[in-house]
DRENRO-165400 format. One record per residue (C-alpha): z, y, x; residue in three letters. Coordinates in steps of 0.2 Angstrom, whole numbers, padded with zeros to 4 digits, always signed. Layout:
REM residues N
ZYXAla
...
REM end
This chain:
REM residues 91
+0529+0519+0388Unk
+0531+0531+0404Unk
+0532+0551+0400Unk
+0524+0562+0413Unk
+0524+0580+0411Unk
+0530+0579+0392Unk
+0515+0568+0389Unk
+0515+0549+0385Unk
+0507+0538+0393Unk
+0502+0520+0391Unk
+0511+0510+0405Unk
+0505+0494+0404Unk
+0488+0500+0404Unk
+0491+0510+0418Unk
+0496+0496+0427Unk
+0484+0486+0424Unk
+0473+0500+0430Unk
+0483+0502+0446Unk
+0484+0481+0451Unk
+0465+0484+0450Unk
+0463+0498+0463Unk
+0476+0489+0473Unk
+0468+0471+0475Unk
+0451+0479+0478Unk
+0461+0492+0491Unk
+0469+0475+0497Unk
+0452+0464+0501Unk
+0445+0479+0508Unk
+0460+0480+0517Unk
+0456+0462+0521Unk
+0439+0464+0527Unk
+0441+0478+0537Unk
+0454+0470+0547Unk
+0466+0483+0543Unk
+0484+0482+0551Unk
+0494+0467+0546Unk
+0508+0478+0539Unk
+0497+0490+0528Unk
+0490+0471+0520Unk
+0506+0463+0517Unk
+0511+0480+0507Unk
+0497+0477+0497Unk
+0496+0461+0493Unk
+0518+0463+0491Unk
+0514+0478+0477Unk
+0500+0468+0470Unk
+0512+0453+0466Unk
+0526+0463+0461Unk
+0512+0474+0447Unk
+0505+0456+0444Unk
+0526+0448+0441Unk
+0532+0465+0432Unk
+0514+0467+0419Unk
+0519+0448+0414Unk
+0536+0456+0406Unk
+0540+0466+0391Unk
+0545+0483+0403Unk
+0555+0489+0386Unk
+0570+0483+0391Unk
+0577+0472+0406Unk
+0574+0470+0424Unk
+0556+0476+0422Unk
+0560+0492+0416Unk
+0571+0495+0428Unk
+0561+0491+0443Unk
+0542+0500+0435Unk
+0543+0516+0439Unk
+0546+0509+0458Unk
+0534+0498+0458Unk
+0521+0512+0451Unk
+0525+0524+0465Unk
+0525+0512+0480Unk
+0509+0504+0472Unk
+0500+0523+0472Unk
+0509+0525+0490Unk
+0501+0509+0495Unk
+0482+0510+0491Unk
+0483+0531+0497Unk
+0490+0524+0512Unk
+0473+0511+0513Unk
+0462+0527+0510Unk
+0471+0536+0524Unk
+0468+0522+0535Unk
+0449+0518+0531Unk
+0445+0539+0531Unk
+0450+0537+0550Unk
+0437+0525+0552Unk
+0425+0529+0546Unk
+0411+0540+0556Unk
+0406+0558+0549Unk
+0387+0557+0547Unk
REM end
């Protein structure tokens, strides 16, 4: 479990959450014909979330590696909504 704030929180849950958000950023991403580099971070943080929710993240390599994976994987799907504000017209 991660701790944020004094407060526990359910990790795998929150990941499961956040690969969500991330493949549905990463087809938009897709579809909109989004710079190669912002889709190849996306899919690369989806597959890492995917890879690191498939192992026990109590111990090992996965722990080590989740909290990073989490941070890049928020960076990445703000970094999508940055991207499709500034193209989309104000009405």
């Amino acid at each position: 479990m991660a701790e944020q704030d004094g407060e526990l929180l359910d990790t795998p849950t929150e990941m499961r959450h956040l690969l969500r958000a991330v493949k549905t950023s990463l087809e938009l991403a897709i579809m909109a014909r989004a710079p190669n580099d912002l889709v190849n971070r996306l899919a690369r943080v989806a597959g890492l979330l995917d890879a690191v929710g498939q192992l026990p993240i109590e111990e090992g390599p996965a722990r080590e590696m989740t909290a990073e994976v989490l941070a890049d994987a928020v960076s990445a799907v703000e970094l999508w909504r940055v991207w499709e504000r500034a193209r989309t017209p104000l009405a």
